[in-house]
C-alpha positions as YAML, in Angstrom:
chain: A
units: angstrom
residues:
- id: 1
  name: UNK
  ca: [21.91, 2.35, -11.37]
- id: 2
  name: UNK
  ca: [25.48, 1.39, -11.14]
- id: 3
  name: UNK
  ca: [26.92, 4.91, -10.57]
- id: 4
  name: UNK
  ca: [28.12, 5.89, -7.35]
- id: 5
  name: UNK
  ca: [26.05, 9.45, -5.71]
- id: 6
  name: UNK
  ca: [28.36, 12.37, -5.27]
- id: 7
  name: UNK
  ca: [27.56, 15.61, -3.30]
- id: 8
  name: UNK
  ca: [27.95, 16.66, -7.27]
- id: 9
  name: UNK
  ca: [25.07, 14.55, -8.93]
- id: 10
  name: UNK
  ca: [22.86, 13.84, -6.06]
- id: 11
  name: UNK
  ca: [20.74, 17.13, -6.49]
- id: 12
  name: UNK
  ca: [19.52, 15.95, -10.06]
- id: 13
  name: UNK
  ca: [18.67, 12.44, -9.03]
- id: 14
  name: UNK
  ca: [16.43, 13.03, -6.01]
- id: 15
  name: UNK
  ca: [14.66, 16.25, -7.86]
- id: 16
  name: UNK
  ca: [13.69, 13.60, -10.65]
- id: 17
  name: UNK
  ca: [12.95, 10.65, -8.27]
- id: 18
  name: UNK
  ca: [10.43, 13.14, -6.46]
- id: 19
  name: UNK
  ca: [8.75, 14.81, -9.87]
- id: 20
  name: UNK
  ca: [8.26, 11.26, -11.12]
- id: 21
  name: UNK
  ca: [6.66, 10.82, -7.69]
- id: 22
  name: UNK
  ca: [4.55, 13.89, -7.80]
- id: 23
  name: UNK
  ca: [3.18, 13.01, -11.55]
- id: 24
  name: UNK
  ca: [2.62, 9.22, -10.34]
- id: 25
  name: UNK
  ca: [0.28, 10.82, -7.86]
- id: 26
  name: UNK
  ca: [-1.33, 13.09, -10.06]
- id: 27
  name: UNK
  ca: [-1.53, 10.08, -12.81]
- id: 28
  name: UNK
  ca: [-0.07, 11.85, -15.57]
- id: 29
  name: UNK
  ca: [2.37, 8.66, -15.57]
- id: 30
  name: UNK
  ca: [2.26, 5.23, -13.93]
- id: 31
  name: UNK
  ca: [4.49, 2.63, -13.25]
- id: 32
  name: UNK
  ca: [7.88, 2.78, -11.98]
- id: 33
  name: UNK
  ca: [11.50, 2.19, -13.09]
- id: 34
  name: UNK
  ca: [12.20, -1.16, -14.05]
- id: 35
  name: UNK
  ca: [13.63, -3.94, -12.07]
- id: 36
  name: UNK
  ca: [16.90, -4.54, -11.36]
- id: 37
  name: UNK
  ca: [18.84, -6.96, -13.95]
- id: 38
  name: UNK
  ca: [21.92, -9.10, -13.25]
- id: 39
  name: UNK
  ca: [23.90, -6.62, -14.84]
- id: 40
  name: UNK
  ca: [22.74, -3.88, -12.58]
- id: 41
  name: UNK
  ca: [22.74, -5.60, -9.29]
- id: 42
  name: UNK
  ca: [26.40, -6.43, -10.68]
- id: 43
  name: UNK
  ca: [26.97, -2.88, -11.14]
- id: 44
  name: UNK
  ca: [25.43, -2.01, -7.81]
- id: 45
  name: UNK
  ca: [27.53, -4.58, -5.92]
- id: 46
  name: UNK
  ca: [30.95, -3.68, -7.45]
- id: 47
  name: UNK
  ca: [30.54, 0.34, -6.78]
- id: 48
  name: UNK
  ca: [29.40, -0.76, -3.23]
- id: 49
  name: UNK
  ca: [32.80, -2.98, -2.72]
- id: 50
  name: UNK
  ca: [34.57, -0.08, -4.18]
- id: 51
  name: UNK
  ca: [32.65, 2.23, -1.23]
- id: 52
  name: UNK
  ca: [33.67, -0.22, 1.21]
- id: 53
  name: UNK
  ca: [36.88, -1.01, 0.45]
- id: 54
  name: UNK
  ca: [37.60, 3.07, 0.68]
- id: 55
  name: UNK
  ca: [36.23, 3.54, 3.44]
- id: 56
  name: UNK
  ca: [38.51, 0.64, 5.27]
- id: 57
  name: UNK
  ca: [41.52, 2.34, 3.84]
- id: 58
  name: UNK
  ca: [40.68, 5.78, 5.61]
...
């Protein structure tokens, strides 16, 4: 997604990753989230480095 999960935001992600789970199973919706794009493995890569990079600095 290109955001970095927080303690803060987590909560609402994985609640809607598991209802659009639970109505996948039931088949009120199918499919899934699109694929990534260049843009968003860009945006995935540069919050990662950011992670990293944090991390090594303590």
């Amino acid at each position: 997604t290109g955001r970095q999960f927080t303690s803060a935001n987590i909560g609402s992600t994985v609640a809607m990753r598991n209802l659009s789970a639970h109505l996948r199973e039931l088949g009120t919706i199918s499919g899934y989230n699109k694929s990534f794009s260049k843009k968003d493995r860009s945006a995935f890569l540069r919050i990662l480095e950011e992670i990293i990079q944090s991390i090594k600095r303590g």
